[in-house]
N, C-alpha and C positions, 0 to 999 in steps of 0.2 A: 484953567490953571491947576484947580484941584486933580486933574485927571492925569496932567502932565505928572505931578508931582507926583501922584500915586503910583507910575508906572516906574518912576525913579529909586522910591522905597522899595519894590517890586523887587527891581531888579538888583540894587544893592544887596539885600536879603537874599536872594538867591545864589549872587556870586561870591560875597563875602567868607561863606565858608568853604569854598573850593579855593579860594586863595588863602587860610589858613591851612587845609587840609595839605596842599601842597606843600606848604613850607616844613610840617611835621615830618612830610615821605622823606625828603631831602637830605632833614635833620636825621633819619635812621639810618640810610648808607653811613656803610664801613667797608675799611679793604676787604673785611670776612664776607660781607656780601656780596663781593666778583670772587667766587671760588663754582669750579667744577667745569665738565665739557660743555663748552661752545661750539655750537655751528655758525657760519656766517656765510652768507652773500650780500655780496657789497656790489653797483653800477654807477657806472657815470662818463666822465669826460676827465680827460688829461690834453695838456696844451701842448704842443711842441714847440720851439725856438720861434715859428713864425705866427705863431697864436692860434695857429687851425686848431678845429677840437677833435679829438680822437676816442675813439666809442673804450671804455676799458671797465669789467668786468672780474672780479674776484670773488673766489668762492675756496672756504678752507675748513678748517676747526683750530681751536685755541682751550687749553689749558689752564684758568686762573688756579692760583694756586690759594689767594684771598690775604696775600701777602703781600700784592703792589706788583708780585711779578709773573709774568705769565710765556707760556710759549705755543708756536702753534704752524701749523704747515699749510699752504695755499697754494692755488694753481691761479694763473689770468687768463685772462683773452685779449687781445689787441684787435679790434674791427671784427669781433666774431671766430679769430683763428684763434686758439692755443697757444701760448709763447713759451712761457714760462709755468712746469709741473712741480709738484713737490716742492716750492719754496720754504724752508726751517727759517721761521725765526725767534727772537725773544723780545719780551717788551716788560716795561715798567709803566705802573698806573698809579696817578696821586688823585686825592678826592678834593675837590674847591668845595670853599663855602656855599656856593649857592648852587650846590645837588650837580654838579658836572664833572666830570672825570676827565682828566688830563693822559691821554697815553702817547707811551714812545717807542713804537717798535723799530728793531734792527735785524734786517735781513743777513742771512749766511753769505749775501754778498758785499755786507756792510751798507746797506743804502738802509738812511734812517727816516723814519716816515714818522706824523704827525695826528694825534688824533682828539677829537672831543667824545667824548661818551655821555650816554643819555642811560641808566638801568632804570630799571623800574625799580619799587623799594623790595622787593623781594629779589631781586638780579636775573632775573630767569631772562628777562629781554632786554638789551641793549642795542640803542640805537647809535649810530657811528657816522660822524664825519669827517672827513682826514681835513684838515686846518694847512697844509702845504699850500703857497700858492702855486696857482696852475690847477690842481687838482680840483675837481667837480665830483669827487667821489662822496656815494652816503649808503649806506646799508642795515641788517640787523644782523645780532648776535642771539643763537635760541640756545638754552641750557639743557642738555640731558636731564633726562628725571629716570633715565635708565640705572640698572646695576652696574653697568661695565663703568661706568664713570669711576668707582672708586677703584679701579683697577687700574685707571691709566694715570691716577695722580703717585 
């Protein structure tokens, strides 16, 4: 019983401060903290009308500006072919209480898409799930640490 116990103290002390450590990173995000060039690639599955899954893949850059809004251009693939190049669009990003980002992007075709965001507490990587149902999409966002970035905000 002693041993049991010991391993229980153990491992409380151990994880105990990764779950407050956590909660500080979370508590640091700010919209300041999603500013500058993004790269993304994003894969997955999308559903069509009879629920088949269909292989769909994006890959672009995005602009935060660290103000909630951001914009950025994308090309996909549907089953490995190309469909759709250069897509423009714009989006808006709110911060939730518990370290998640809320995004809403709007394509220059007007089709609005749905997202949860994951940054790290310094924003350099963000991890992306689109929250649409049907969509099985998830990806990262990497941030320039290039000069050209201040060039293109």
């Amino acid at each position: 019983m002693k041993r049991y116990m010991r391993k229980i103290w153990i491992t409380l002390l151990l994880t105990l401060p990764c779950l407050f450590a956590y909660g500080d990173e979370t508590q640091s995000i700010t919209l300041r903290t999603l500013k500058g060039f993004y790269v993304s690639a994003e894969s997955g599955y999308l559903t069509d009308s009879s629920g088949n899954l269909i292989a769909f893949t994006v890959a672009g850059h995005e602009i935060a500006f660290g103000d909630g809004t951001a914009r950025g251009v994308v090309t996909f693939a549907i089953q490995g072919r190309p469909v759709q190049q250069g897509i423009a669009y714009t989006a808006t990003y709110t911060l939730n209480a518990d370290g998640r980002v809320s995004k809403t992007a709007t394509t220059s075709q007007g089709v609005v898409l749905h997202y949860d965001l994951y940054p790290t507490p310094d924003g350099s990587t963000i991890a992306s799930i689109q929250t649409d149902a049907g969509a099985f999409l998830s990806g990262v966002f990497t941030r320039s640490s290039g000069k050209e970035q201040q060039n293109q905000q």
